[in-house]
N, C-alpha and C positions, 0 to 999 in steps of 0.2 A: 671139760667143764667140772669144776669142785662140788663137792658135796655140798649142800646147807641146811644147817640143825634145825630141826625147827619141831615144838613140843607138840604132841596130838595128846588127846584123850577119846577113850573108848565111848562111845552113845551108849546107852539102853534106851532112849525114849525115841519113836520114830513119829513120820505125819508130820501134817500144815503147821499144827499149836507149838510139836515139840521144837521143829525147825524155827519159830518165830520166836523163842523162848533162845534157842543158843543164840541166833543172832543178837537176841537182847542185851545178852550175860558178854558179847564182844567176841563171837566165836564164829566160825564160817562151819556148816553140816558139813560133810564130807564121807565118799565111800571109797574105800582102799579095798581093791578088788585082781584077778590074776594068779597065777601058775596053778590054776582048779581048784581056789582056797574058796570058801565060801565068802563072801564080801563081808567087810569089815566096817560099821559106822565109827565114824571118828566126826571130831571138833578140832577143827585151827584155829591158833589165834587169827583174827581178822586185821590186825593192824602187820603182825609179821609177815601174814600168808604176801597182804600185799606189797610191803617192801620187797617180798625177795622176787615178784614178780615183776617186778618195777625196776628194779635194780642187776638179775640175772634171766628174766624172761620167763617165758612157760615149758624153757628146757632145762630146768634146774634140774640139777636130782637130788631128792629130798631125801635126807636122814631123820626120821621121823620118831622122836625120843619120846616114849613111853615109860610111865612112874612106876618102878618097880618090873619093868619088862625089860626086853632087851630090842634094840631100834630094830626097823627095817628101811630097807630103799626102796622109794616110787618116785614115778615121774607124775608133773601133772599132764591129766589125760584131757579134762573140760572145766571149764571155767565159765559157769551163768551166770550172768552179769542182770541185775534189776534193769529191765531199759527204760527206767523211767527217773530211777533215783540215782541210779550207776554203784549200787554199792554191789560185792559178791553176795548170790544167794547160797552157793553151792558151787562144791567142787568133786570131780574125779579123780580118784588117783590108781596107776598101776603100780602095783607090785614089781621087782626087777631084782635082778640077783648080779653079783661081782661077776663078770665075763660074759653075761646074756648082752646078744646082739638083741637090739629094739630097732623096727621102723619108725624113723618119726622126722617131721618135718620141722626142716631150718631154714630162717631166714634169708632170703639174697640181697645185697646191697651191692649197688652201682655207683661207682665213682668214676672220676676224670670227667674232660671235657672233650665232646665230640667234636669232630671239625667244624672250622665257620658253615653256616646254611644248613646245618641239619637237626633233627628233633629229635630227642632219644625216648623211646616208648619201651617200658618194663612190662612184658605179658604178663609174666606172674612174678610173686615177692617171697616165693616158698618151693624148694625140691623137698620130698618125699628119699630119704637114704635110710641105708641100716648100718646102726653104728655102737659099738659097745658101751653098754648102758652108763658106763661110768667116764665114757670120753667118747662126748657129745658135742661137736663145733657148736661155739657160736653162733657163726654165721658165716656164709661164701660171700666173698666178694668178688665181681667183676667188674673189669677194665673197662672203660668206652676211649680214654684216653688217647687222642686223636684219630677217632676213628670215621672213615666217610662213607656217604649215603651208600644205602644197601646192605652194610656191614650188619650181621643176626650172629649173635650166640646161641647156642644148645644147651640144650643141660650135659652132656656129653660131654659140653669145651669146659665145663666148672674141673678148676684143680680140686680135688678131693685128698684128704690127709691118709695116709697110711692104715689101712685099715676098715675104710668108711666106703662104703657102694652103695652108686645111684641104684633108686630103687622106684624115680619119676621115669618115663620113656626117655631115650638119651635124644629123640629128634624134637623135643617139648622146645619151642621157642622162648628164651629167657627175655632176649633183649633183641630190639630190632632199630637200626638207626635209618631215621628217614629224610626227604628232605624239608626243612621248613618251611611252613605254609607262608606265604605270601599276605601283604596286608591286605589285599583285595580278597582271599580266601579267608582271612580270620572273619571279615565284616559280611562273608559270605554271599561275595556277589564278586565273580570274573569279569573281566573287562567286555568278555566276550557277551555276556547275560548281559551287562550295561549297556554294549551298542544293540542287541536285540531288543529290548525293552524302550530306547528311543523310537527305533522302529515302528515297534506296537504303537509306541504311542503317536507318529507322525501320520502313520496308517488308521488310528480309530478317529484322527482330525479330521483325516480328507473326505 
């Protein structure tokens, strides 16, 4: 994954008032924190912080250009989101240096098409790996492409790139393909439960 620039400036003012004052000015709060530096308040722009998260995810790794300093690299670590208005209130960020392996978690996506009669169910949408800070996948992809009931990937079965260790349990269930439910189970009543329930009901007549 590449680098992407992106301007910080240093905070002096902290609290509810000073954080509502950067948001005002178009800035996202933010702490730059890691390798036992003392954390660091910063301000991002708020319209860039979100393109590049919109655009390369929350695995970027940030080159964080500072006026009159010299950059560092972080990853974003947290991202609070308002839940009410949806805009960033605040962000974490680590610290990370050229050749530090990081754990950090990437996304899974599932492609192909399972065979006829079956339902493909994703346990989870994320492994946990450690991967050098500066070549960080995208994402794993995994196959379903013609695959038939009963078929389960692991986290184990993910191709992993040179370099990159699972670091989720390898027996973690990714993906499990099952059979498709039937239209009398989606309306949630078996044929079997229908002829019981005539029953009942020929039996609460008599």
């Amino acid at each position: 994954m590449s680098q992407v620039r992106l301007a910080a400036e240093t905070r002096t003012e902290f609290g509810k008032g000073a954080a509502r004052r950067t948001r005002r000015a178009g800035k996202i709060p933010a702490v730059l924190y890691g390798h036992g530096s003392d954390p660091k308040h910063l301000s991002l722009p708020a319209l860039e912080f979100a393109r590049v998260v919109r655009e390369h995810g929350r695995n970027a790794v940030l080159s964080l250009d500072f006026a009159g300093g010299r950059p560092e690299l972080a990853l974003t670590k947290t991202v609070t989101v308002h839940p009410l208005k949806n805009y960033i209130e605040h962000v974490d960020l680590l610290l990370v240096q050229r050749g530090e392996k990081v754990n950090i978690e990437v996304p899974i996506v599932v492609n192909g098409d399972a065979g006829p009669g079956t339902l493909v169910n994703q346990e989870v949408t994320v492994v946990e790996v450690a991967a050098d800070a500066l070549n960080i996948p995208e994402q794993f992809e995994v196959s379903v492409q013609g695959a038939t009931e009963g078929t389960q990937v692991l986290a184990s079965e993910i191709s992993l790139p040179a370099g990159v260790e699972l670091v989720t349990e390898p027996d973690t269930l990714i993906v499990a393909v099952n059979a498709a439910p039937t239209a009398a189970q989606l309306e949630g009543e078996t044929p079997e439960a229908a002829e019981g329930g005539e029953e009942n009901g020929e039996a609460s007549e008599s």
